[in-house]
DRENSE-941452 format. One record per residue (C-alpha): x, z, y; chain; residue in three letters; residue number from 1. Coordinates in Angstrom, 3 decimals. Each point is the difference from the previous one (the first is absolute). Example, Ala and Ser with C-alpha at 12.3 -4.5 7.8 and 13.67 -1.06 7.14 Angstrom:
! residues 2
         u         w         v  c    r    k
    12.300     7.800    -4.500  A  ala    1
     1.370    -0.660     3.440  A  ser    2
! end
This chain:
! residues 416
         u         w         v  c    r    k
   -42.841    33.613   -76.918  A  unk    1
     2.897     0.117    -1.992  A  unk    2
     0.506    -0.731    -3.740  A  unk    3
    -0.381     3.675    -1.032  A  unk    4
    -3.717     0.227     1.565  A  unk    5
    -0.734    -3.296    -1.242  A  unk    6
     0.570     1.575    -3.438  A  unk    7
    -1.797     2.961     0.701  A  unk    8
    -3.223    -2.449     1.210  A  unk    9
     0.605    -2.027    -3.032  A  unk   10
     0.103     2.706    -2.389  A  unk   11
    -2.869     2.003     1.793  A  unk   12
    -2.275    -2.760    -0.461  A  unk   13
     0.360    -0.564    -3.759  A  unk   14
    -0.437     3.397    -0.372  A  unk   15
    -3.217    -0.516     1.252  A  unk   16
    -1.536    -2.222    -2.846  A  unk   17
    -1.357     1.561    -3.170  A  unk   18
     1.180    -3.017    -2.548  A  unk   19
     4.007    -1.230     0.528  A  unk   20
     1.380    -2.614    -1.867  A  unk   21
     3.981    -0.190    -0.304  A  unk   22
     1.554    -3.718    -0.099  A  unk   23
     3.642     0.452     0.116  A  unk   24
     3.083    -1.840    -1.195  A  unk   25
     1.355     0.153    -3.205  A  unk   26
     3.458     1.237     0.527  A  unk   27
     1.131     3.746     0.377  A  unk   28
    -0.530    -0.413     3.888  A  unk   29
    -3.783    -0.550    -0.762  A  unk   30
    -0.164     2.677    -2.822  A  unk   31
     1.153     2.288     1.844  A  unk   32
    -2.208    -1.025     3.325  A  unk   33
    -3.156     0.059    -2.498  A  unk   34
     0.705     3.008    -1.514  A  unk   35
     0.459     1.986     3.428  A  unk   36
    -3.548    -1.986     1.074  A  unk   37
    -1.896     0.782    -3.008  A  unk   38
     1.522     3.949     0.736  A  unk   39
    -0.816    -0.435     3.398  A  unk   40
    -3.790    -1.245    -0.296  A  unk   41
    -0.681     1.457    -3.586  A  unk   42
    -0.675    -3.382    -1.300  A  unk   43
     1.518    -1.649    -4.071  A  unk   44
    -1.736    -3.414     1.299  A  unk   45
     3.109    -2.478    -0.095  A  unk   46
     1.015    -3.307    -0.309  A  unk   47
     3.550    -1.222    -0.116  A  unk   48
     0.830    -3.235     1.441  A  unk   49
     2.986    -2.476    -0.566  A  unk   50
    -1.099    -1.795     2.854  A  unk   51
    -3.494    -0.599     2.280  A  unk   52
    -2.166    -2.884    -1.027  A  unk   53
    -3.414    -0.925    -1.260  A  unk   54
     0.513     1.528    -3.630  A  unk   55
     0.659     3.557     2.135  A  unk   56
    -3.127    -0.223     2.410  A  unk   57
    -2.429    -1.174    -3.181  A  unk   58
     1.836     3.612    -1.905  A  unk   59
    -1.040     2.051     3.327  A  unk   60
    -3.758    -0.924     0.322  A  unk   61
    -0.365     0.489    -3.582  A  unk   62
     0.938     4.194     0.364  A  unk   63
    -2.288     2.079     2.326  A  unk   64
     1.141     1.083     2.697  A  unk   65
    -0.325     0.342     4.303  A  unk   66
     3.322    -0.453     1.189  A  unk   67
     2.852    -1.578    -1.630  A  unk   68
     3.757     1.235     1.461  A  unk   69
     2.617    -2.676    -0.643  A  unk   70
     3.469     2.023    -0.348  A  unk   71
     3.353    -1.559    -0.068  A  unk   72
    -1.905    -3.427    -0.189  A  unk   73
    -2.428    -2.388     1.892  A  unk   74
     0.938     0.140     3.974  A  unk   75
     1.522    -3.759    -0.743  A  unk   76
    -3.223    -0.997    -0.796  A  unk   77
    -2.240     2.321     2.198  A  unk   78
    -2.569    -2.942     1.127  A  unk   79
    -0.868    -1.158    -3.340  A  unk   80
    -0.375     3.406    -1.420  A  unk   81
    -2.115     1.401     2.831  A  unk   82
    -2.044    -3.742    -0.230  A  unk   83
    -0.514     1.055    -3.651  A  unk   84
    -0.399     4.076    -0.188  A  unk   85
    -2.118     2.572     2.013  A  unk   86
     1.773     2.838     1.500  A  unk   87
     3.820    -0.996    -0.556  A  unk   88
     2.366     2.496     1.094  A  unk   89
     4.354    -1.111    -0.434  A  unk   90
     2.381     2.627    -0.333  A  unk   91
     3.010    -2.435    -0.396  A  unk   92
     3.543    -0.505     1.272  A  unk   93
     0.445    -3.861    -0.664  A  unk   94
    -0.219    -2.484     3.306  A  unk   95
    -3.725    -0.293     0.785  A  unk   96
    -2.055    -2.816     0.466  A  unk   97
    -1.492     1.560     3.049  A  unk   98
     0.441     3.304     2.517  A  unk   99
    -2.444     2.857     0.329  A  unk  100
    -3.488     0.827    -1.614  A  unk  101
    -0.296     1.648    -3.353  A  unk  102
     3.987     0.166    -0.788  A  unk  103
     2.641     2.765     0.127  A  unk  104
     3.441    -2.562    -0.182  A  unk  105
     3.025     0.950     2.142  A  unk  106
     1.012    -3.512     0.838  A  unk  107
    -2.862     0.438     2.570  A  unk  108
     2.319     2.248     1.943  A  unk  109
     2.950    -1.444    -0.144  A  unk  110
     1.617     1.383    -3.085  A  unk  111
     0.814    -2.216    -3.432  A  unk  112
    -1.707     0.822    -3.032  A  unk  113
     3.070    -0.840    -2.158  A  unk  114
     1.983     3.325     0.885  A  unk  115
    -2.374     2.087     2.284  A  unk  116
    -3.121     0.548    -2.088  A  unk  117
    -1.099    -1.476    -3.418  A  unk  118
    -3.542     0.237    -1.308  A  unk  119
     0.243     3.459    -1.354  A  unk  120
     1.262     1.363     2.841  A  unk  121
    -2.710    -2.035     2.385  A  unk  122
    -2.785     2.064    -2.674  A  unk  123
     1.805     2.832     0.862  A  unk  124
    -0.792     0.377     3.659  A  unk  125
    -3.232    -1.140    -0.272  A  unk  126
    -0.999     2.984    -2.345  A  unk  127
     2.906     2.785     0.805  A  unk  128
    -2.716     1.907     1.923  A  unk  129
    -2.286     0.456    -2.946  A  unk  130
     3.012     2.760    -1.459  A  unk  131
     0.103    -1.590    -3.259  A  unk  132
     2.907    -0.568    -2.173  A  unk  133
     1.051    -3.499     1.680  A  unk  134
     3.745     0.282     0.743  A  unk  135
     1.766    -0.487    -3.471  A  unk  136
    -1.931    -3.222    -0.552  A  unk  137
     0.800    -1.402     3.413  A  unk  138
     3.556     0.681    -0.168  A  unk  139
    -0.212    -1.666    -3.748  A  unk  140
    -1.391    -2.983     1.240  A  unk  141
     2.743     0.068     2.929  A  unk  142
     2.637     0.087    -2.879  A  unk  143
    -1.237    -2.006    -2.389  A  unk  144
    -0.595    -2.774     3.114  A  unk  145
     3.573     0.362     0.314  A  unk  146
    -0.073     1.721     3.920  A  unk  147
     2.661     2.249    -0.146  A  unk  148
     1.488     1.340     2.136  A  unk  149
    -3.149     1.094     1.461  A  unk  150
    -0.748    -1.334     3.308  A  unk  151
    -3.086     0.162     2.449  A  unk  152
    -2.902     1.272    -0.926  A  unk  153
     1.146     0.247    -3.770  A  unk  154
     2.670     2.530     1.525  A  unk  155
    -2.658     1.637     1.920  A  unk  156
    -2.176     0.284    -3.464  A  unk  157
     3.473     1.439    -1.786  A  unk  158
     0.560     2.189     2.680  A  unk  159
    -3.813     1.781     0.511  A  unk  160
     0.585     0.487    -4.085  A  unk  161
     3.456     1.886    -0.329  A  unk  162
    -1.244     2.027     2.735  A  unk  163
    -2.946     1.162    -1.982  A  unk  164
     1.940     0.315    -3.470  A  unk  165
    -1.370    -2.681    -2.081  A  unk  166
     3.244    -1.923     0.068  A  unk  167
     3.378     0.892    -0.773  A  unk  168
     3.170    -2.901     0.751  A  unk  169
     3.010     0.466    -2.603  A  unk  170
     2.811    -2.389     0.188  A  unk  171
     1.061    -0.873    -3.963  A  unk  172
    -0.768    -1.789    -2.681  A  unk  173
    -2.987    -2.580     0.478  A  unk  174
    -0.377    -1.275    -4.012  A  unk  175
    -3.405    -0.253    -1.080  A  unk  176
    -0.567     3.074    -2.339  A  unk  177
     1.875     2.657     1.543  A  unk  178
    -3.236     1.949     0.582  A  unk  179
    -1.726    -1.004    -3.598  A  unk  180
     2.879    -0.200    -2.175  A  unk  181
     2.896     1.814    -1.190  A  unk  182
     4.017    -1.268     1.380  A  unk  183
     0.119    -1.852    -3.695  A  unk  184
    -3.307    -2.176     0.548  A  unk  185
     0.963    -0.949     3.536  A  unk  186
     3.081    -1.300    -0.375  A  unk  187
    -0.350    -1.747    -3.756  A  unk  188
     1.305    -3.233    -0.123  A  unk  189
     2.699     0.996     2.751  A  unk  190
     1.811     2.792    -1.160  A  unk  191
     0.148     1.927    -3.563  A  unk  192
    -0.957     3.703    -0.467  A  unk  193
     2.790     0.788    -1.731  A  unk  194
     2.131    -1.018     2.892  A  unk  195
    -2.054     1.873     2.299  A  unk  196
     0.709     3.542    -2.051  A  unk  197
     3.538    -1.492    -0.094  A  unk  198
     0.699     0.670     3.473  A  unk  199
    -2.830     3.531     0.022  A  unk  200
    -3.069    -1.601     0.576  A  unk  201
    -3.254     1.343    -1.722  A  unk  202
    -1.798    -3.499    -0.611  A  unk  203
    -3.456     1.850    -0.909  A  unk  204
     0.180     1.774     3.175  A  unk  205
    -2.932    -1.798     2.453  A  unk  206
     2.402    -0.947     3.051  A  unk  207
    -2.288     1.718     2.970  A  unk  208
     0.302     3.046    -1.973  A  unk  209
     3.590     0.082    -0.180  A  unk  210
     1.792     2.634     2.367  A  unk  211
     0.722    -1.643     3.400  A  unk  212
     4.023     0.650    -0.050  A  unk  213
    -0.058    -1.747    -4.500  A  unk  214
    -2.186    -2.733     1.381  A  unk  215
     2.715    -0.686     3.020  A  unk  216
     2.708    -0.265    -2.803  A  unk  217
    -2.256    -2.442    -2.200  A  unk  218
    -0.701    -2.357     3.239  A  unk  219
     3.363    -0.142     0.281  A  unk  220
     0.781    -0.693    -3.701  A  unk  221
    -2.968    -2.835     0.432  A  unk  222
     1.180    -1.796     3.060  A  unk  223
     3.378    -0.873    -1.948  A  unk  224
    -2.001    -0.879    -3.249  A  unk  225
    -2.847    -2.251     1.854  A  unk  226
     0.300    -0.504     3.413  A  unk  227
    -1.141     1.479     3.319  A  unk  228
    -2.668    -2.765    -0.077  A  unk  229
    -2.102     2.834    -1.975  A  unk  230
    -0.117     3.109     2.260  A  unk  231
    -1.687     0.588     3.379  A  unk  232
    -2.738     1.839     0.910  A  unk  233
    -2.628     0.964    -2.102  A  unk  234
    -3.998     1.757     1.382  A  unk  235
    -0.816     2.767    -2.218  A  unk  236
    -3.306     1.226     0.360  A  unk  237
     0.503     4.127    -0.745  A  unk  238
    -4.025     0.361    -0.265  A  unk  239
    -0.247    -2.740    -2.578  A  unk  240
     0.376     1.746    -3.983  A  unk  241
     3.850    -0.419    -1.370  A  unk  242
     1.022    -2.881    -1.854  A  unk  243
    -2.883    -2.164     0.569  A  unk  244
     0.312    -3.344     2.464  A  unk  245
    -2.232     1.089     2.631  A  unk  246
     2.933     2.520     0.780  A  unk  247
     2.068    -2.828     1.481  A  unk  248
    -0.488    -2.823     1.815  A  unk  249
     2.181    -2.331    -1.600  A  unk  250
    -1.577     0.911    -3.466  A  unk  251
    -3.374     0.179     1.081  A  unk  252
     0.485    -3.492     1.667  A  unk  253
     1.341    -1.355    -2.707  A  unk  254
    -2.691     0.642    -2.191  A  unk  255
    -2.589    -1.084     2.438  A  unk  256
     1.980    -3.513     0.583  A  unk  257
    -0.344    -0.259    -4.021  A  unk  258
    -3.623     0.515    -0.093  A  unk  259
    -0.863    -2.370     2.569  A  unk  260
     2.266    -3.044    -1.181  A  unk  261
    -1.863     0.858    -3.610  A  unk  262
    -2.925    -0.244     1.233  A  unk  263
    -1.139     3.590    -0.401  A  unk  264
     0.016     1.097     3.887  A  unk  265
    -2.816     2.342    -0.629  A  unk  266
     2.195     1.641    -3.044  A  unk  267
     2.383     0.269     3.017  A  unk  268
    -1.825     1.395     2.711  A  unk  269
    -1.935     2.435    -2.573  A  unk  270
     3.948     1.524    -1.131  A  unk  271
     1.294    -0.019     4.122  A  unk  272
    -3.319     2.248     0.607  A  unk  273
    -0.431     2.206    -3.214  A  unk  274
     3.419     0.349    -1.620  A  unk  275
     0.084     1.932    -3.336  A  unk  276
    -1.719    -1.729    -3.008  A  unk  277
    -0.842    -3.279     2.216  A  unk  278
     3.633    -1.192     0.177  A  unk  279
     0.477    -0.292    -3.777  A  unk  280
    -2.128    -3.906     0.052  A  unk  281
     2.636    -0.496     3.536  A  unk  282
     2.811     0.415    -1.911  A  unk  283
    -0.791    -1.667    -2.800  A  unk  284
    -0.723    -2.824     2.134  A  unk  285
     3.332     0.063     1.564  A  unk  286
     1.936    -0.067    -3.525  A  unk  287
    -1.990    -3.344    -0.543  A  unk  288
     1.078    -1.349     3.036  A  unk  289
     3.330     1.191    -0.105  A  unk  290
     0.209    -1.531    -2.913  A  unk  291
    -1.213    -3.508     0.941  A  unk  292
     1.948     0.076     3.346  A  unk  293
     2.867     0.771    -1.713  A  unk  294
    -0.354    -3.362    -2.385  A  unk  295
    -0.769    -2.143     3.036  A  unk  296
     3.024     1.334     2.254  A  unk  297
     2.371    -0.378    -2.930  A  unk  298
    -0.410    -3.908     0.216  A  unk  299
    -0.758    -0.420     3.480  A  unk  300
     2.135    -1.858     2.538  A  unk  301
    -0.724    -1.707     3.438  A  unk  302
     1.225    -3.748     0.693  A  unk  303
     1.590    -0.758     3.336  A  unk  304
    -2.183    -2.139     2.369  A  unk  305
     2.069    -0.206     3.038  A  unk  306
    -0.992     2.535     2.348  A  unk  307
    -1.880     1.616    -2.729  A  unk  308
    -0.095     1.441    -3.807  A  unk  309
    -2.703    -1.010    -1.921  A  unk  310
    -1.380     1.615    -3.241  A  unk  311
    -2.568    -1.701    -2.091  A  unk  312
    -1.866     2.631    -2.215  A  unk  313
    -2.880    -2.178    -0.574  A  unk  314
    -1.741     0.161    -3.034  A  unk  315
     3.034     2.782    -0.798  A  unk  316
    -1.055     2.707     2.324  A  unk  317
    -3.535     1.867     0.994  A  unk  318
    -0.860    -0.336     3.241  A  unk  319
     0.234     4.106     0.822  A  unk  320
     3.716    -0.305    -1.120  A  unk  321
     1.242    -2.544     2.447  A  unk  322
     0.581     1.981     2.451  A  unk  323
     2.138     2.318    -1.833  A  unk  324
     1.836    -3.056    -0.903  A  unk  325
     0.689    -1.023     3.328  A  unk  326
     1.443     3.392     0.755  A  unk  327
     2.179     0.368    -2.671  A  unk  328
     1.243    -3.996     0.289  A  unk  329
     0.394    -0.057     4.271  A  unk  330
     3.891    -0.216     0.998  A  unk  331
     0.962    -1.502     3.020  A  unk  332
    -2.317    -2.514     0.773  A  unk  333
    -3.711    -0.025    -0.547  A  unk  334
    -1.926     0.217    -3.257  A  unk  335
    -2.861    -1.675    -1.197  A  unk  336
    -1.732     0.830    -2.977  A  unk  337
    -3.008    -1.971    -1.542  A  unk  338
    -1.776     1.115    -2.676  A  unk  339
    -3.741    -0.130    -1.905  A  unk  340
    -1.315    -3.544    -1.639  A  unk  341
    -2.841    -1.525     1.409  A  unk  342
     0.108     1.774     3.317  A  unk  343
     3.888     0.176     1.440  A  unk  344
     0.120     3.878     1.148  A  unk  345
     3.384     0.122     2.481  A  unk  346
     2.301     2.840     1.050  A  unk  347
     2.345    -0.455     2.570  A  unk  348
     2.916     2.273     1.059  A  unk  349
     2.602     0.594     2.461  A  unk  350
     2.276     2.531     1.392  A  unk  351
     0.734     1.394     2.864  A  unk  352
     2.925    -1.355     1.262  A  unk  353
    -1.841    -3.559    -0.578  A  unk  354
    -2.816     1.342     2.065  A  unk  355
     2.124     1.247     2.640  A  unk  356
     0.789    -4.030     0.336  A  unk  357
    -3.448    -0.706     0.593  A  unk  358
    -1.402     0.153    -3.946  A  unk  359
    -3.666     0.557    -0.198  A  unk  360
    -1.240    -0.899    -3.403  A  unk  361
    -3.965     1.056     1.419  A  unk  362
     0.327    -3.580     1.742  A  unk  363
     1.902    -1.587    -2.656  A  unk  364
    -2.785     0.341    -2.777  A  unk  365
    -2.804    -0.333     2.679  A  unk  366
     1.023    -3.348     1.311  A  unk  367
     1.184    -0.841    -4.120  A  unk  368
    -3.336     1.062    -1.358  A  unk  369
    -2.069    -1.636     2.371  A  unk  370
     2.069    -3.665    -1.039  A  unk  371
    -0.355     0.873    -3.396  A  unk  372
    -3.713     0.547     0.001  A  unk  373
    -0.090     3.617    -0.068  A  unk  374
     0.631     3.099     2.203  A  unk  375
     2.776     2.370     0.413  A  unk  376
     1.285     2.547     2.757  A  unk  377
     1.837     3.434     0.194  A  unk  378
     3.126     1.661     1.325  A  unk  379
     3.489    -1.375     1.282  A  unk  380
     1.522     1.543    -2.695  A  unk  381
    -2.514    -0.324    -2.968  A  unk  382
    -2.740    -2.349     0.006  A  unk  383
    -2.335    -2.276    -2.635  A  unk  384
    -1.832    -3.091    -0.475  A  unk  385
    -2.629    -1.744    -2.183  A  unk  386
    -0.962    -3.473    -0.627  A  unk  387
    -1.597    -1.826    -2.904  A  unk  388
     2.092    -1.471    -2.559  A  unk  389
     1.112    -3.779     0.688  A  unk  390
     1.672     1.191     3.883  A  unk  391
     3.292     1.458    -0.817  A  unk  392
     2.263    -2.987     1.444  A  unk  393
    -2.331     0.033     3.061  A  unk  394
     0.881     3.711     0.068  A  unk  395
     3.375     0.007    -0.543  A  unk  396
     0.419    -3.088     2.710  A  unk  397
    -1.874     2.172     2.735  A  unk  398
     1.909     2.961    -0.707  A  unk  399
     3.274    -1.360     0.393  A  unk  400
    -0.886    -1.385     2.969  A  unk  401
    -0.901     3.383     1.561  A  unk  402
     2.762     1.791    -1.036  A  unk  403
     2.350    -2.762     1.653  A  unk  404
    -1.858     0.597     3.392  A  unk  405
     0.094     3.574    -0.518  A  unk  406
     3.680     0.645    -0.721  A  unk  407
     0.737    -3.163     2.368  A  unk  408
     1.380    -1.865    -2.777  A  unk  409
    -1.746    -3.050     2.106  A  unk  410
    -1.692    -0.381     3.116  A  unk  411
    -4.267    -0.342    -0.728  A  unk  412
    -1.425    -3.804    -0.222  A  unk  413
     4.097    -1.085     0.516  A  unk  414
     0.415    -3.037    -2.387  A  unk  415
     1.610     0.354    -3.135  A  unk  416
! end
């Protein structure tokens, strides 16, 4: 059997309770995989989830239900949650605790969850069969999980959707707001409108709407005014109403990764599914943490510790934002980002060229975690941790020591 059936089991047999209960992640990766699930198995019962642990389980037995499906979340802690909840199904793409059973997760067939399926896309094949409108939210979570190009069985997802039209791949501009606002909104704070009808450009014109041969000429005018670090390709969804977020993947993700670091998940998931009037709470949710993001990022800046950067947020930063943090901060060597007060929440990230030299941050905040007192686990590229507060130097001491090993910076158990 090979991952495809395994999906199509999976799926097959949620489908078969009466009463599913959602527990996904809380970033636009698990949006996205909830949303498709709750389409899937005509379910709203959620819960969004930072990270597994008691305070989760006690949240699950308190909603009625007869199957839970953890999506984009859980398979690194599949023995405790099946020890804890009937009828546990994991539709995830992180490494997993264990092989086989009640789990649809390509790294049990040889493929890595970091660029060949995310959660979304795992949802995906486990439902595709049911002829529901899946595909747009599993290639959102692929893109807001950062998998592009596609590869695997994300490619295969992409693929089965542009040949049945709900997809459409246009190289250009990828700004947030080029499907919701007009030229003027998307670019303020970069570039005036009265130099854009300077040089002919309408800036009230929306920019999708924009004949194809005008917007050619303004991507051109753009790449000298901002970069080329803006443009690439962007997933327009032609089924989806114009000029709302669930048109486009970026958008749509966007919003969802707003909701979810907020908080409001369900706000999220309710706006990926619905559309129309349920996306105005979304995106007034992602002004407010625009906002905030925008205030932390303006003062934040990593310290140097050796063969890592380190940025402190605690006490400064939420939690849910640390991991944008990390993102924005990571250069060339790793990043590590703390953050929360009494409990230490940790995002870790790397690149590729780091994990091409043997990087795998999963281990790093496992091995960390566990010395601190806490837990952690993920991707090579893009992992997290957890540990109470009073840890951090035990932490930081265990993580430099992995890194070392791993980028043979020293040889294991050699003396210093």
């Amino acid at each position: 059997m090979g991952f495809p059936e395994k999906c199509r089991e999976v799926g097959d047999e949620i489908l078969g309770f009466e009463d599913v209960l959602v527990v996904h992640h809380y970033d636009c990766d698990g949006l996205s995989a909830a949303a498709l699930t709750c389409n899937a198995v005509e379910t709203r019962k959620t819960i969004s989830a930072i990270k597994v642990d008691e305070q989760i389980v006690k949240k699950i037995n308190a909603v009625k239900h007869d199957c839970v499906a953890f999506v984009d979340i859980g398979s690194g802690q599949r023995e405790y949650l099946e020890e804890k909840v009937d009828n546990a199904f994991f539709l995830d793409h992180h490494p997993p605790q264990k092989k086989g059973g009640k789990q649809a997760n390509v790294h049990d067939y040889g493929f890595d969850g970091t660029f060949d399926a995310c959660g979304a896309s795992t949802a995906y094949h486990c439902f595709k069969h049911t002829g529901k409108d899946l595909g747009r939210l599993g290639i959102t979570g692929a893109i807001g999980d950062k998998q592009e190009p596609f590869t695997g069985f994300n490619k295969v997802m992409l693929e089965e959707c542009i040949k049945r039209g709900e997809v459409i791949i246009t190289p250009g501009l990828t700004l947030h707001g080029r499907i919701t606002e007009n030229v003027a909104k998307m670019l303020k704070g970069m570039i005036e409108p009265g130099e854009l009808e300077k040089n002919g450009f309408n800036p009230k014109a929306h920019y999708y709407e924009i004949p194809a041969k005008e917007r050619m000429r303004l991507d051109a005018y753009l790449k000298k005014k901002i970069g080329k670090n803006f443009f690439g390709n962007a997933y327009v969804f032609p089924n989806q109403p114009d000029r709302e977020e669930t048109r486009d993947a970026h958008e749509l993700g966007t919003l969802l990764d707003a909701c979810g670091r907020a908080g409001e998940a369900r706000k999220g998931i309710q706006a990926a599914i619905r559309g129309g009037e349920s996306l105005v709470d979304a995106r007034k949710i992602l002004a407010e943490q625009t906002r905030k993001l925008a205030a932390v990022l303006r003062e934040a800046e990593s310290v140097d510790l050796g063969c890592f950067d380190f940025y402190d947020g605690r006490g400064k930063v939420e939690p849910a934002q640390a991991g944008i943090i990390a993102e924005k901060l990571v250069k060339k060597k790793p990043l590590i980002a703390f953050a929360g007060t009494n409990e230490v929440k940790v995002s870790a990230r790397g690149t590729l060229e780091l994990v091409e030299n043997g990087l795998n941050l999963g281990e790093v905040m496992r091995k960390a975690g566990k010395a601190a007192g806490g837990s952690g686990g993920g991707h090579n590229i893009a992992a997290g941790a957890s540990f109470p507060r009073g840890g951090a130097q035990s932490f930081l001491k265990k993580t430099r020591e992995v890194i070392e090993i791993q980028l043979q910076l020293r040889v294991p158990n050699a003396r210093k």
